[in-house]
C-alpha positions in Angstrom: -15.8 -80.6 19.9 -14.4 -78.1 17.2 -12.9 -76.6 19.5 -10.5 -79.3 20.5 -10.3 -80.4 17.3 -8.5 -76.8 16.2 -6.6 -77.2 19.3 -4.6 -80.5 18.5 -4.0 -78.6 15.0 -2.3 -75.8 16.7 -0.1 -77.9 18.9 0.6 -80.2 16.1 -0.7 -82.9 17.5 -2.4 -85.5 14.8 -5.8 -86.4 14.8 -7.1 -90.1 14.4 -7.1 -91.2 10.5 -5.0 -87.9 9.9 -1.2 -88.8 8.7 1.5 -86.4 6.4 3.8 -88.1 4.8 6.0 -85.4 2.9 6.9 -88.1 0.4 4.0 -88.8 -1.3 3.9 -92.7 -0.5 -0.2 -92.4 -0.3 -0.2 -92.0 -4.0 2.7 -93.9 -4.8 1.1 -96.6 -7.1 1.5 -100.6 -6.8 3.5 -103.1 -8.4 1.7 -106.5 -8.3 3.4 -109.9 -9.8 1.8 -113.2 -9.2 4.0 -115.9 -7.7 2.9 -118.5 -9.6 5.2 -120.6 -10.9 5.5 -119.2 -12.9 6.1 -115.5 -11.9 3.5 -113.0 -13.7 3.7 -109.3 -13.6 0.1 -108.3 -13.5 0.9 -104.3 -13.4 1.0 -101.1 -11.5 -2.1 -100.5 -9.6 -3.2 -97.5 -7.2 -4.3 -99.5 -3.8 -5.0 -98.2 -0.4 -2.0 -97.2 1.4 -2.6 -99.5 3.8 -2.6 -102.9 1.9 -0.9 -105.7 3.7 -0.1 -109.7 3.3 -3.7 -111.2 3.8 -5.6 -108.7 1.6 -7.8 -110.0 -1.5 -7.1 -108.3 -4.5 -9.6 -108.3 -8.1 -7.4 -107.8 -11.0 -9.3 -109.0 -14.1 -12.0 -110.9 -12.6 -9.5 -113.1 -10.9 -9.3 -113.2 -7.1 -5.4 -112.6 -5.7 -4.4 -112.9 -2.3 -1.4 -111.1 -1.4 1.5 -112.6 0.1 4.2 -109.7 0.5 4.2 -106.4 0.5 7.8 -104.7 0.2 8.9 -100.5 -0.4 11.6 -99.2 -2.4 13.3 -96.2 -0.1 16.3 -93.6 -1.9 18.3 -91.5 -0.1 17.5 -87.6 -0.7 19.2 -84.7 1.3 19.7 -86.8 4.3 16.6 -88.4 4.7 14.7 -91.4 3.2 12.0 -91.1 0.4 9.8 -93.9 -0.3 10.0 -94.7 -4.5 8.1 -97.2 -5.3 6.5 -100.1 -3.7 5.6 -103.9 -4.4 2.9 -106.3 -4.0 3.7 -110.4 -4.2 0.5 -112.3 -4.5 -0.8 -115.8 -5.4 -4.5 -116.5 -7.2 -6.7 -117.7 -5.0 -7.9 -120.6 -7.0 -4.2 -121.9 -6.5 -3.9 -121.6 -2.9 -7.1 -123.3 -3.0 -5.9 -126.2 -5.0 -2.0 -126.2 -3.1 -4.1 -126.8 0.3 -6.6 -129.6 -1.0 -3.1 -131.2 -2.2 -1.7 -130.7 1.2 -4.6 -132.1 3.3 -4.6 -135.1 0.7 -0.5 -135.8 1.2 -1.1 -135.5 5.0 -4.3 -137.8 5.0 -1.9 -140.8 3.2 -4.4 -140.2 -0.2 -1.9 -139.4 -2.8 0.9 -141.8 -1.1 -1.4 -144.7 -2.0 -1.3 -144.1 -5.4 2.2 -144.8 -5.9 2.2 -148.4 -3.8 -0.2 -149.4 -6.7 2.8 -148.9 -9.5 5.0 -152.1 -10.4 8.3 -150.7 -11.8 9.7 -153.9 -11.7 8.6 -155.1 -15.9 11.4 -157.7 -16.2 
């Protein structure tokens, strides 16, 4: 097993879990703003590389879902660095709320309430 582990190292050949990335982006840190309304910019965290749309976040004892995840490439002796990178995300207790208010507008619930209003004072 070492054996063909050295081997794959001499033909340059990666292993599983194994990536270079002569840019750095692994450490590159995140930038996380909540989508409220309205928009928040909680701050610049190191997460895993790998974070993507889906992912639950903690930042302050508040649960975050995130949304978007976007990266910030320059131009550098005729190749692309990554520079920074981005994280949109929405608290979970709102996405909570936004869906019970969905199911309720689909179910007819909140359209009721306005057939009960008489605008017609005169």
């Amino acid at each position: 097993m070492r054996q063909a582990m050295t081997e794959a190292r001499l033909w340059g050949l990666s292993i599983k879990g194994e990536r270079k990335n002569p840019d750095n982006r692994d450490q590159l840190p995140y930038t996380l703003t909540c989508i409220g309304p309205p928009e928040k910019r909680l701050g610049t965290f190191k997460l895993d590389p790998l974070t993507h749309c889906g992912d639950t976040l903690y930042v302050n004892d508040r649960k975050y879902v995130v949304k978007k995840v976007s990266f910030c490439y320059k131009l550098d002796n005729g190749r692309y660095k990554m520079v920074s990178k981005a994280a949109l995300c929405k608290e979970k207790a709102r996405i909570t709320a936004e869906e019970a208010l969905k199911r309720m507008w689909e179910q007819g619930s909140v359209a009721g309430i306005e057939d009960d209003i008489d605008y017609d004072d005169n």
